[in-house]
Every structure is written in structure tokens, then in C-alpha cells.
N, C-alpha and C positions, 0 to 999 in steps of 0.2 A: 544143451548144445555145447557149450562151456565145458561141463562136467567130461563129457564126451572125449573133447579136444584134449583137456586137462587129463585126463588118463592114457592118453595115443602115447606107445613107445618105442614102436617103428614104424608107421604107416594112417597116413591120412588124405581120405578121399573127397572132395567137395564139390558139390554140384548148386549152381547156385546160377540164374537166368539173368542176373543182374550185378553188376561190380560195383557196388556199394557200401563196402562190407562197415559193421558198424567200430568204431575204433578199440574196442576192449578187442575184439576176433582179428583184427587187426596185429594187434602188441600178442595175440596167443599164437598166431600162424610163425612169429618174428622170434617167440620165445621157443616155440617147437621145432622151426628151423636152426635156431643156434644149437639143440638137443640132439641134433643132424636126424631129425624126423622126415621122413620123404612124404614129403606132400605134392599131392594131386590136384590142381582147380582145374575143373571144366564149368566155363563162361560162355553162355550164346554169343556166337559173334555179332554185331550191332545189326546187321543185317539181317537176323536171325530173331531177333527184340519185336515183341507184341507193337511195342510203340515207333518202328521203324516206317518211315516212309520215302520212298526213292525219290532223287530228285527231278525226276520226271513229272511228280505229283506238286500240287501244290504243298505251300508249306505252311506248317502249323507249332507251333514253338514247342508243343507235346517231343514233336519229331526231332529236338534237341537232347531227349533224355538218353539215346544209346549211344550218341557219341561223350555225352559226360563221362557215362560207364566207360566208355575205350576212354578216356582220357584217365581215369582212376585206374583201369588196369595198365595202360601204359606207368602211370606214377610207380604204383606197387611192381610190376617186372622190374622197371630199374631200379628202385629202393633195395630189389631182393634179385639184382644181376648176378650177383656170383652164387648164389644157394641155384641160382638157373643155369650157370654154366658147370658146376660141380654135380648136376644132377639131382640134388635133393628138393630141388621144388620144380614141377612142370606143369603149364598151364597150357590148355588145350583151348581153343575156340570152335565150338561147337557151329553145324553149318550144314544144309542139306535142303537143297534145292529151296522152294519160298515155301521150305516148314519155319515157324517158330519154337525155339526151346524152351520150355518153364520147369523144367526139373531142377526139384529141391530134396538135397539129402546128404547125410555125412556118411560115408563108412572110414572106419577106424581097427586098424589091425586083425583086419578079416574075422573080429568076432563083435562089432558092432554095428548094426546098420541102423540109421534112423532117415525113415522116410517121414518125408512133413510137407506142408504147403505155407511154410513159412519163409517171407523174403529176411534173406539177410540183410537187413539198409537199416537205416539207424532209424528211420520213424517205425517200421514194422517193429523195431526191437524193444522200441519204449512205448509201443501202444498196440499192436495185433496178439490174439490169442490164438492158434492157430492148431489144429487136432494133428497130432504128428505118433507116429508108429515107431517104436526101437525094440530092434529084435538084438538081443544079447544071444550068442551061440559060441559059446567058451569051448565047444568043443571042433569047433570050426564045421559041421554037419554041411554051412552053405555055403561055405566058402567056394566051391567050384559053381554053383548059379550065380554068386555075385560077380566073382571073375569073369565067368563066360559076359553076363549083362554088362558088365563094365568094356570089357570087349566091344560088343555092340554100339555102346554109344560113343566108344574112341574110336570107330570105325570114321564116324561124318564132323573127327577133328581135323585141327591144323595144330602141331603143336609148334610152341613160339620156343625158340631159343634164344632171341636176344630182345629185349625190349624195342630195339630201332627195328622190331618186327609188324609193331603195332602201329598202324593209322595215328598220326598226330592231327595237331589243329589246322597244320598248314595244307591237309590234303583235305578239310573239311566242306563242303561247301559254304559259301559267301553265308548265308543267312544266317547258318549255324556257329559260324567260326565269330559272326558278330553278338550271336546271341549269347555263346558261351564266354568270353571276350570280355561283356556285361557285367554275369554273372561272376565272375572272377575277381571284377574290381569290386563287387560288394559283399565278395568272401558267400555267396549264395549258393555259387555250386560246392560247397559242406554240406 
């Protein structure tokens, strides 16, 4: 994945269910945006998260883990605000009626795609093995099916343009906003 990232010299695509990305992919997204790389995140929006529960439902501290994610994607858009106003980085939230998203995969400069079921988050990165697919096509052959696919699934985005786009803690509910709240003073949500 790394290697991947480390060779993109105009264009990079990421699909990733959860915003947790682990800190090395982090410092690479940071180093390929100052390379003025345009990068693409598509992130489920929280609502959208396997572990999402309305709060109509009762509540279960599981149901704290997608708004962590929108608080980490909220950090990372405003870290990287102007690579989002200049156009080089856009981050799309994925969203379509009560589907959930779990698509994972990079493409890179329309001649790499690597599909995997691999979460980006720092436990999966230092402990899941995970069978992942990478199609190298140098001579771009599918580069119009991945566009058109990629089409498709920016169809059921929202793209953010400004960080003060994303749900903070103060829109969270009570249960959540004290849970995560918690978690902050014991540096846990890392």
C-alpha cells in the first residue's frame, strides 16, 4: 500500500469505510500533497458505518466508533484545509439511503488499482493479513471501467469543501459526546 502511495505522481484514489488512517499513511497522504498530488478520499459517512446506530435506538458505546471517525476526518480536512481549497485533496462522504459502505482500495495514476479488504486503522496495520488484488495496467487498457466505477460510487457522495463541513462534537449526541469527551482525556481515542 505504501509502495503504491510512494510511486503516485499525479493522482491518487482511496476508499477506505473508516477514518482511521494509520499515522505513517498519514505523513504519505501530507508528503504527496505537498508534491501537489490530487488526492481523492471516499469515507462512509458515519451514518453509513457498519457500527452506526440512530439515536432512536438505544445506545451502545460500540455506536461511539463512527463519530470518532468523523472527528479524525474532521482533524485531517482542517490539517489539510487549503490542499482542499486549492483542489488537490477532496474528500467525499459516501451515503445512500440505510446501505453501509466497506469499500477498500487505492487506485493510483490510472495504472494501479489495488483492491483488498483491508481496514486502514492502526490495529489492522500492525496485526491483519488481509488477501488484496493489484492490477498494474501501464498501459492504461482500464482506465475507462475504473473511471466510469469511480463514477458510480461519487454518484452517493457529498463532497466537503471546508472542514466546518463536518459534524463536530457539539452536534453529537449527549451519550456520545460524553463518551468521546472520556476518551480524549485518556488520549484513547488514538
Amino acid at each position: 500500500i505504501r509502495s503504491i502511495f510512494h510511486s503516485t505522481e499525479k493522482e491518487l484514489v482511496l476508499f477506505t469505510p473508516y477514518f482511521n488512517l494509520p499515522s505513517v499513511l498519514s505523513r504519505d497522504i501530507s508528503l504527496l500533497l505537498k508534491r501537489d498530488v490530487k488526492i481523492t478520499i471516499v469515507v462512509g459517512d458515519k451514518t453509513a458505518n457498519d457500527f452506526y446506530i440512530p439515536e432512536d435506538k438505544p445506545f451502545k458505546t460500540i455506536a461511539a466508533l463512527p463519530y470518532l471517525y468523523e472527528v479524525n476526518l474532521r482533524n485531517f480536512a482542517k490539517k489539510h484545509h487549503t490542499s482542499i481549497l486549492n483542489g488537490n485533496l477532496k474528500l467525499h462522504l459516501w451515503k445512500h439511503d440505510s446501505n453501509s459502505f466497506h469499500l477498500k482500495g487505492v487506485y493510483s495514476d490510472q495504472r494501479y488499482s489495488l483492491l483488498t479488504g483491508h481496514n486502514l486503522n492502526p490495529r489492522a496495520w500492525r496485526l491483519d493479513l488481509e488477501n488484496g488484488l493489484l492490477i498494474e495496467d501501464p498501459n492504461k487498457e482500464l482506465s475507462g471501467l475504473m473511471n466510469e466505477e469511480l463514477t458510480n460510487i461519487l454518484e452517493n457522495t457529498r463532497l466537503i469543501n471546508d472542514y466546518k463541513e463536518i459534524d463536530d462534537l457539539k452536534s453529537y449526541p449527549d451519550k456520545v459526546k460524553q463518551l468521546l469527551s472520556r476518551l480524549k482525556r485518556i488520549k484513547a481515542d488514538k
